[in-house]
MARKE-672542 format. One line per 5 residues: number of its first residue (from 1); for each residue x, y, z of C-alpha. Coordinates in Angstrom, 1 decimal. Last residue first. Layout:
# residues N
NUM = X,Y,Z | ... .
# end
This chain:
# residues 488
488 = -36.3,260.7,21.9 | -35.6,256.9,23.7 | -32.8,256.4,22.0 | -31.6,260.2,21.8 | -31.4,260.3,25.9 .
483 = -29.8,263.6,26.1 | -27.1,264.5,27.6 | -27.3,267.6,30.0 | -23.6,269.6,30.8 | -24.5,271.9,34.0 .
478 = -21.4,273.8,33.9 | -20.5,276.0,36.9 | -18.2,278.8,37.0 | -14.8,280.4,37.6 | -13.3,280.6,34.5 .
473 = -15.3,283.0,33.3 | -13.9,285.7,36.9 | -10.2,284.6,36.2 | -10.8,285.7,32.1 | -12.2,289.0,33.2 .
468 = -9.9,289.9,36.2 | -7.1,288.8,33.6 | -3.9,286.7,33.9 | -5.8,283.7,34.4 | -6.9,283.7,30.6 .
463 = -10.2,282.3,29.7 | -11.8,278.7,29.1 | -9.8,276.7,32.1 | -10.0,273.5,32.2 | -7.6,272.2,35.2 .
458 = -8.3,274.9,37.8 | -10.9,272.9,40.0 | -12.6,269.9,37.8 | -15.1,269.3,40.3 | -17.8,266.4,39.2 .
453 = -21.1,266.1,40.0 | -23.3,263.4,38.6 | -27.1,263.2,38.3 | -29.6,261.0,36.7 | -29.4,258.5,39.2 .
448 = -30.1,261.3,41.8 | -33.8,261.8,40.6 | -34.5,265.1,40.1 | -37.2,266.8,42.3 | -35.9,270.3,41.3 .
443 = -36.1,271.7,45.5 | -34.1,268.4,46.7 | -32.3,266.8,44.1 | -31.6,269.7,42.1 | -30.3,271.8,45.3 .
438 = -28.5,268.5,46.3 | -26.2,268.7,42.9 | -25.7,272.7,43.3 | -23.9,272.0,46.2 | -22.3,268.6,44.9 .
433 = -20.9,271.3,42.2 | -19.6,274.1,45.0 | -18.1,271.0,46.9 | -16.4,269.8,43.9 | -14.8,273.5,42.7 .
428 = -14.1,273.6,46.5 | -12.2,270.4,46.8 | -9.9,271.0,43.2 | -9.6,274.4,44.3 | -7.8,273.8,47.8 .
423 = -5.9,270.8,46.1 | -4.6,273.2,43.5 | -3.4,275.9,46.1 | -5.3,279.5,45.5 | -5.7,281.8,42.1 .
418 = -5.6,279.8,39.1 | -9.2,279.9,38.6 | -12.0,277.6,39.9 | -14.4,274.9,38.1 | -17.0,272.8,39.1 .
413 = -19.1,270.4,36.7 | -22.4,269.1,37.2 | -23.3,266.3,34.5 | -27.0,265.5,34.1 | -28.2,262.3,31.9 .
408 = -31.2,263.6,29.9 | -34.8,261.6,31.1 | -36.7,264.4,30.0 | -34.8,266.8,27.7 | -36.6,270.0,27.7 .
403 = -37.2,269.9,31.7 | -33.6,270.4,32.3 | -34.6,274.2,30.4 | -37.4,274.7,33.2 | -34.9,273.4,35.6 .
398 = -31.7,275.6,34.5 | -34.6,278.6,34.8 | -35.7,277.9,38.1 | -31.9,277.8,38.7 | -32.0,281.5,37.8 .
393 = -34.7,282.4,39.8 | -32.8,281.0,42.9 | -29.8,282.6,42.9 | -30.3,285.4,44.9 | -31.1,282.9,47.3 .
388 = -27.0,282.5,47.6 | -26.2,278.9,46.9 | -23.7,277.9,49.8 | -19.9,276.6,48.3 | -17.3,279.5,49.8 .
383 = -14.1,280.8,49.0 | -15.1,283.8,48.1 | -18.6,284.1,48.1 | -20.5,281.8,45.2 | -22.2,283.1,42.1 .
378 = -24.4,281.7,39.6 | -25.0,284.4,36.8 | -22.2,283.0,34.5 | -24.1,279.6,34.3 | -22.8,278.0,31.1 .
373 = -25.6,275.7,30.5 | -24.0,272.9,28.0 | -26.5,270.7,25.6 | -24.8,267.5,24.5 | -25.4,266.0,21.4 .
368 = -22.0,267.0,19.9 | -21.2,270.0,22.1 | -23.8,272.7,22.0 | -24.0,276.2,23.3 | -25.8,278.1,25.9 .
363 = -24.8,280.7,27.8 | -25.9,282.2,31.2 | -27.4,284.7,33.4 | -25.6,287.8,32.2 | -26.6,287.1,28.5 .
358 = -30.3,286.5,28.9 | -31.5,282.8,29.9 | -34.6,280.8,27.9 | -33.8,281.8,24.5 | -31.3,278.6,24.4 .
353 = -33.1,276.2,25.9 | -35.6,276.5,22.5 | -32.9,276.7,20.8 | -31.2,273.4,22.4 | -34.8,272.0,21.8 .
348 = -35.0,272.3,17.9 | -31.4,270.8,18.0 | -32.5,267.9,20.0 | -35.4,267.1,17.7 | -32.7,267.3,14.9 .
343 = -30.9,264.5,16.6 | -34.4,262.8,16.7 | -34.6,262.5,13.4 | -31.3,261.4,12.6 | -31.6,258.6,14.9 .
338 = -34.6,257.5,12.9 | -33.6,257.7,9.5 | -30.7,255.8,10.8 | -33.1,253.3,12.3 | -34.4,253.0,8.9 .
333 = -31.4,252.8,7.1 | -30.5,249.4,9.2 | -34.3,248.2,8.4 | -34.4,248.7,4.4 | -35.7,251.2,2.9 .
328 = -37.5,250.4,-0.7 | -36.4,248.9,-4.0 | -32.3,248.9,-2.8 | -32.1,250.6,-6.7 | -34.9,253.2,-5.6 .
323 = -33.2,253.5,-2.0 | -30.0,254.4,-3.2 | -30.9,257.0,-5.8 | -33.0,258.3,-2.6 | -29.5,258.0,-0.6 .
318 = -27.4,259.7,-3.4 | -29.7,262.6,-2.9 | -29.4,262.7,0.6 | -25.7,262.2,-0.1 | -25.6,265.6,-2.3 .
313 = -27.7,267.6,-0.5 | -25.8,266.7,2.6 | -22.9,268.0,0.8 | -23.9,270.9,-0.7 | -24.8,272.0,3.2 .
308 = -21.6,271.1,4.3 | -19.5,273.4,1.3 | -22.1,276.3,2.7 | -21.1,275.6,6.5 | -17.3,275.2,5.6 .
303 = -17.9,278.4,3.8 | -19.4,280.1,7.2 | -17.1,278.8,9.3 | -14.3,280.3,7.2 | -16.1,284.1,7.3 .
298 = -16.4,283.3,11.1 | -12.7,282.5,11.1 | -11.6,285.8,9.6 | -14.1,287.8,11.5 | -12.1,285.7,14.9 .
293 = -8.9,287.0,13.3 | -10.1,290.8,12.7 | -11.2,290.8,16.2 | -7.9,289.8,17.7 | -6.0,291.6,15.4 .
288 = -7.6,295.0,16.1 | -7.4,294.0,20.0 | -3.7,293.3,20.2 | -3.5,296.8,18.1 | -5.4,298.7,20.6 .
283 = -3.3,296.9,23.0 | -0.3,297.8,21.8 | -1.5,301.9,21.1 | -3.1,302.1,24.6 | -0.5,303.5,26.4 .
278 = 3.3,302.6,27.5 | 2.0,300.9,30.9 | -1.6,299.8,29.2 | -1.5,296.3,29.0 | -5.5,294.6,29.0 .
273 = -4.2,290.4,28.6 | -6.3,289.3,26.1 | -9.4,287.2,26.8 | -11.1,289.1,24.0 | -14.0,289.6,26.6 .
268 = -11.6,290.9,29.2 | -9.7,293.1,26.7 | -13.2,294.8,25.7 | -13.0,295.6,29.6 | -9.7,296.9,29.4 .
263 = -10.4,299.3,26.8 | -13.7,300.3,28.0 | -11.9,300.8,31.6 | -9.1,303.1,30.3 | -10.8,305.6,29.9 .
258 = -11.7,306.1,33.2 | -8.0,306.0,33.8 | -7.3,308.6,31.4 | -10.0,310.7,33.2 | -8.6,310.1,36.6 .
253 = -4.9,310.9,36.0 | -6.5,314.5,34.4 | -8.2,315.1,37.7 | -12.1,315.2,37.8 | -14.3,317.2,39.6 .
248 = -11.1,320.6,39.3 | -13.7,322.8,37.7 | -11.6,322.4,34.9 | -12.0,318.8,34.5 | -15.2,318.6,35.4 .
243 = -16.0,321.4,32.8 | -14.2,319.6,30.0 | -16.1,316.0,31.0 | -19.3,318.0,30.3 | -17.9,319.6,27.2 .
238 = -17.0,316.2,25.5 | -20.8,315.2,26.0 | -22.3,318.2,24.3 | -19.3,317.9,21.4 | -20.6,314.3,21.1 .
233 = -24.1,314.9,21.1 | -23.3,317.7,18.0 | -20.6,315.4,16.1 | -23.3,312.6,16.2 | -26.1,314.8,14.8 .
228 = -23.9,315.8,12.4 | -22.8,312.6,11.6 | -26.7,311.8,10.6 | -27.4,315.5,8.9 | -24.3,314.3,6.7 .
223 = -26.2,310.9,6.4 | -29.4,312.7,5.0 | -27.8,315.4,3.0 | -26.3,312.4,0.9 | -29.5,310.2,0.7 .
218 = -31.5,312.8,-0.1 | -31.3,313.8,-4.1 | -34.6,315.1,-4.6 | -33.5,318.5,-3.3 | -30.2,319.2,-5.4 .
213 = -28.2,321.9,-4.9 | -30.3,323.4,-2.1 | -30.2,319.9,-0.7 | -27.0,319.6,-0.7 | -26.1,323.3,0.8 .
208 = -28.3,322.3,4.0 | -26.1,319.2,4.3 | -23.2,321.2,4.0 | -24.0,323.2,6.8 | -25.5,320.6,9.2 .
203 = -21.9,319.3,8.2 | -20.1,322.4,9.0 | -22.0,322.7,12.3 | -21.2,319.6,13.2 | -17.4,319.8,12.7 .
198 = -17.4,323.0,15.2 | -19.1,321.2,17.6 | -16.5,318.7,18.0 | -13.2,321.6,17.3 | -15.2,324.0,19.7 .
193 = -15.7,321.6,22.8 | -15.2,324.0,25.9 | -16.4,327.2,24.6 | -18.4,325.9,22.2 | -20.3,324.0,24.4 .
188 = -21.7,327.4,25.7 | -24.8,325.5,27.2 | -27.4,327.7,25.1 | -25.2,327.1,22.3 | -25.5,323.2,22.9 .
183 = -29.2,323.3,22.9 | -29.2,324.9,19.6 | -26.7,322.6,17.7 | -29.0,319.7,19.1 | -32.2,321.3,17.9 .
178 = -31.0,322.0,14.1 | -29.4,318.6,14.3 | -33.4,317.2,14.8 | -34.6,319.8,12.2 | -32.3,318.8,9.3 .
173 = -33.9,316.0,7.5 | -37.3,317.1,7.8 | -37.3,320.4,8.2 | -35.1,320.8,5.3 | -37.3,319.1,3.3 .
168 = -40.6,321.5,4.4 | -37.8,324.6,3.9 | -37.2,323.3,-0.2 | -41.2,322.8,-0.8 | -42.3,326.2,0.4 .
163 = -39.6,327.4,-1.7 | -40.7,325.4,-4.7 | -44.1,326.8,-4.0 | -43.1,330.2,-3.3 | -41.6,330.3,-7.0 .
158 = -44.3,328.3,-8.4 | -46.9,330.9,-7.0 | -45.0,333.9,-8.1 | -44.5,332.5,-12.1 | -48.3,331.6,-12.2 .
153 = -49.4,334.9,-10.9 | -47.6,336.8,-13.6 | -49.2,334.4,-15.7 | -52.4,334.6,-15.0 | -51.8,338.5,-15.4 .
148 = -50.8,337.6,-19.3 | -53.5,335.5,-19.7 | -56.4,337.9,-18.4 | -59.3,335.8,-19.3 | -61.8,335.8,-16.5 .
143 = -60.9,332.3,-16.0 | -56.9,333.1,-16.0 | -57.2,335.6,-13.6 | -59.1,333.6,-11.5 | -56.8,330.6,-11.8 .
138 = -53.7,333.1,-11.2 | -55.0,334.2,-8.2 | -55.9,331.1,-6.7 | -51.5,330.0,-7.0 | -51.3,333.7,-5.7 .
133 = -53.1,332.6,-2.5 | -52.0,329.2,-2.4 | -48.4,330.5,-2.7 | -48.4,332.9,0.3 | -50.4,329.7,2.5 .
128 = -47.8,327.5,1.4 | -44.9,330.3,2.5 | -46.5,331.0,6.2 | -47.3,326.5,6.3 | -43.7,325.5,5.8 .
123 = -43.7,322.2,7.7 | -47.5,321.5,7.8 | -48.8,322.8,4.4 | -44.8,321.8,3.3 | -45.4,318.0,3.5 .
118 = -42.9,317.3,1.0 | -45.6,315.5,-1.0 | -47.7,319.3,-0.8 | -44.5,321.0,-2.2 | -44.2,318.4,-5.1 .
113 = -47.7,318.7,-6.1 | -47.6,322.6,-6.0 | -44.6,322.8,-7.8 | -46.7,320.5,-10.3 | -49.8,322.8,-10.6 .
108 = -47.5,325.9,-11.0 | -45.8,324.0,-13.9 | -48.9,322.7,-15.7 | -50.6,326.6,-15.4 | -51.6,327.1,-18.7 .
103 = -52.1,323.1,-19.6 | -54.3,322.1,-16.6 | -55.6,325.8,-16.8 | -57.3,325.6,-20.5 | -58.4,322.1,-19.7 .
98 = -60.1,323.7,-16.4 | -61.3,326.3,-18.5 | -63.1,324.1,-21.1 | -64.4,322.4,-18.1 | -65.6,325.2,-16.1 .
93 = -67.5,326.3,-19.7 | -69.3,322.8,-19.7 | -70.2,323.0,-16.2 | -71.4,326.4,-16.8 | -73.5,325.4,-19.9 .
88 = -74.7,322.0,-18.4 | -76.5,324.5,-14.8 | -77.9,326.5,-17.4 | -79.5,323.9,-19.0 | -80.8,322.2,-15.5 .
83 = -81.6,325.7,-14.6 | -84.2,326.1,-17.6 | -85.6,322.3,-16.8 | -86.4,322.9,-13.6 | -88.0,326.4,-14.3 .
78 = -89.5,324.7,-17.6 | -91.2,321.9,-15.1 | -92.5,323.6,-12.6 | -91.9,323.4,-9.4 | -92.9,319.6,-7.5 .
73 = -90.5,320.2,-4.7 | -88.3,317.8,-5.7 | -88.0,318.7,-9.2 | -87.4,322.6,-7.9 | -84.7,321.1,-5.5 .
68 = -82.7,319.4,-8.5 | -83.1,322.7,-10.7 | -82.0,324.9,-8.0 | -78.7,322.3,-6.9 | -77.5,322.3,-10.5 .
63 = -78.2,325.8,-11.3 | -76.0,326.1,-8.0 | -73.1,323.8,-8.7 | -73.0,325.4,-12.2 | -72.3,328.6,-10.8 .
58 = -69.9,327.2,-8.6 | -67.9,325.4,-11.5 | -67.6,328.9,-13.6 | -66.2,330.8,-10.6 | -63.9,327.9,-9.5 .
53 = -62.5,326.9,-12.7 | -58.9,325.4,-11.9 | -60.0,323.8,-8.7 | -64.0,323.0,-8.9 | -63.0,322.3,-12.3 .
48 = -60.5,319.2,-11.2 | -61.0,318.0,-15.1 | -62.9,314.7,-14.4 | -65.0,317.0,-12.3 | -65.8,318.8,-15.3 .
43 = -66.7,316.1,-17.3 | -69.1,315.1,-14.6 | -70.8,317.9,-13.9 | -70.8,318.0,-18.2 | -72.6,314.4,-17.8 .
38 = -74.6,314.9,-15.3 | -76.0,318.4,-16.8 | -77.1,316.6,-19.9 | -78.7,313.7,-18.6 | -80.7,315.7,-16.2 .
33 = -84.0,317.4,-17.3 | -84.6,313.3,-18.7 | -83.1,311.0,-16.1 | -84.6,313.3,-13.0 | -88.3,313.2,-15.0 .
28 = -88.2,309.2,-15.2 | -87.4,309.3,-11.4 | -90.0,312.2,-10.6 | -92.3,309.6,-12.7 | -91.5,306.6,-10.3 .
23 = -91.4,309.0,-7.1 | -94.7,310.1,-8.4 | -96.3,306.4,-9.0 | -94.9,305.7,-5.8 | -96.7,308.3,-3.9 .
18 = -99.8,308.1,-6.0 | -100.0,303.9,-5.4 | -99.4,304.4,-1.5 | -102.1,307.1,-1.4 | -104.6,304.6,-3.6 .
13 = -103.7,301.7,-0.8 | -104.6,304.1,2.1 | -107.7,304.8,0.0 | -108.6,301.5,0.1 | -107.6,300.5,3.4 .
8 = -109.9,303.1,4.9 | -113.0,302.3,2.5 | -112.8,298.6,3.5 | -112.8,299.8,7.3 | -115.6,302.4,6.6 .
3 = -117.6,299.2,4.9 | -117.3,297.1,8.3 | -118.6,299.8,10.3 .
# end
């Protein structure tokens, strides 16, 4: 029993040893039958054969393929080796032909190029599929030998190509005004806005005769295609307001007046007082100045800020110069050093306060060290001094951003408009601030020490009274928080 065991393994052991000897001389075999036809497959590759030399490349392929399946399945050895030969004289003809091609057919090749880059198979896929077809022509042609039919071929196939190539650009830039000048003949706009939609079909227009001129030139036909697109949305919107107008929806008093409102309401942010009796032109040009004053100032600020910014390089490097003549800090610059660095603590938190609220709820802005919340979202009724639980998030807010500044000193300030006696609005801009005081005291947990409220009623105003706007900022609560810098 024990000898059948030994004899077991030992044969298993001489199967093992035969299979690996065969894979090792199959191996040895592969390197010898095959040197030649790897290197010519490869030569050919190198020369996009199975492309410009399909007929001669596909032959090859399947010598290739014959001889490798014979050596696996043990054939014999001159039928592998006969289509391994055969399978190096096709790939070595492909190549020659696919050299032949790369240099015959250089232009179609590069039409094609530019049309595929343009993504014409997908945008202009009837004309890419017409140019493949001669483009494959012309290689067969060509590979049989017929050079003047090749070219024939050639000359087709780069036309469709570059036409192919000329719609896919179009599509791209054009398609979206294309679609917008359609869906505003279906609703007639040009009946009621022709001089709007007029423009954009001239600019889709000369966009299109851009491109034509010059394809690879795109940043032109790409803006025209922009203001058409404009032109087209406009002309769809200009129509609507048309056809109310006509249909009797809207009077012509009441679409002046609605226009009116953007104007007015541009006023109210400008502060400037929205007069419109004669028209719009004066207050058009009121607002012209107003904004070309403040760009003027910002360009200033900005100046001042680079001319600051020189400086403090300049006495930060006068204070090392300092220091290495003092021999080391001494204890006054220290607590400078200190103070400085807990100003610019305070100025990390005031932007961290400051992405806390959106626009309509409040704004933040600095004043010295002082941090000011601007609550524009904290509403009273008219003459009244009650927080309104529509409030409430918001002041979870102001506490989150109190929070910031732990042990800040907390100044409530209330303020009125013009409108109403002076002693009436001094009391109610105080009431509405010691309001807002006991809210923080008794839902925020704030200490009262830390809190003051103060009503300032019409006295500091930061907008016109003359305007709904300006009245409406002015009324308001500050919370004004001062932060402890010793103890930051």
């Amino acid at each position: 029993m024990v000898a059948k065991a030994r004899f077991a393994k030992v044969a298993i052991m001489g199967l093992l040893l035969m299979s690996s000897a065969g894979g090792y001389a199959q191996d040895e075999l592969r390197k010898t039958f095959f040197k030649e036809a790897d290197a010519a497959k490869a030569a050919a590759d190198a020369h996009n054969a199975e492309l410009l030399a399909p007929r001669s490349y596909e032959r090859g392929l399947k010598e290739y393929r014959d001889a490798e399946e014979g050596l696996k399945r043990g054939r014999n050895i001159e039928y592998v080796r006969d289509n391994a030969a055969d399978a190096t004289t096709y790939f070595t003809t492909a190549a020659d032909k696919a050299q032949l091609a790369e240099t015959a057919l250089a232009q179609v090749m590069k039409s094609r190029q530019d049309a595929a880059n343009a993504k014409a198979p997908e945008l202009s896929a009837d004309i890419w599929e017409k140019a493949q077809r001669k483009f494959g022509e012309a290689i067969r042609l060509l590979e049989r030998g017929d050079l003047k039919g090749s070219k024939r071929r050639d000359i087709e196939a780069t036309s469709l190509y570059r036409d192919a190539e000329l719609v896919a650009i179009k599509a791209q830039y054009l398609s979206e005004t294309r679609r917008l000048l359609a869906d505003a003949d279906r609703a007639r706009v040009g009946r009621y806005a022709p001089i709007t939609l007029g423009k954009a079909k001239q600019l889709l227009n000369d966009a299109e005769r851009e491109l034509s001129e010059n394809r690879y030139d795109t940043d032109l036909p790409r803006s025209l295609a922009q203001q058409a697109n404009y032109e087209a949305k406009h002309a769809i919107y200009l129509s609507e307001v048309v056809r109310d107008v006509r249909d009797k929806d809207l009077t012509a008093e009441q679409l002046v007046l609605q226009w009116e409102q953007p104007l007015q309401a541009i006023a109210g942010v400008a502060d400037v007082v929205p007069g419109m009796e004669a028209g719009p032109d004066r207050l058009t040009a009121e607002l012209v100045a107003f904004f070309e004053n403040q760009r003027n100032e910002l360009q200033s600020l900005e100046q001042e800020k680079a001319d600051n910014e020189i400086r403090i390089a300049d006495m930060e490097e006068e204070m090392r110069a300092l220091d290495e003549r003092l021999g080391g800090a001494t204890a006054e610059r220290a607590a400078l050093v200190q103070r400085l660095e807990a100003q610019a603590r305070v100025k990390q938190q005031f932007a961290q306060v400051e992405k806390m609220f959106t626009r309509d709820e409040a704004r933040v802005f600095r004043e010295g060290n002082s941090i000011i919340l601007r609550l524009l979202g904290l509403n009273f009724d008219s003459g009244a001094s009650q927080i309104k639980p529509e409030n409430f998030d918001l002041l979870a807010k102001v506490e989150k951003a109190i929070d910031v500044f732990p042990r800040s000193e907390l100044i409530i300030e209330g303020h009125t408009d013009s409108h109403g006696g002076d002693d009436l609005n001094q009391k109610l801009s105080q009431e509405r601030a010691e309001s807002v005081q006991q809210y923080m005291i008794n839902a925020m947990r704030i200490p009262t020490y830390r809190l003051i409220a103060t009503g300032y009623g019409e006295t500091r105003p930061v907008a016109s009274n003359e305007t709904q706007a300006g009245r409406a900022r002015n009324r308001r609560i500050d919370i004004v928080i001062k932060p402890n810098i010793d103890a930051s």
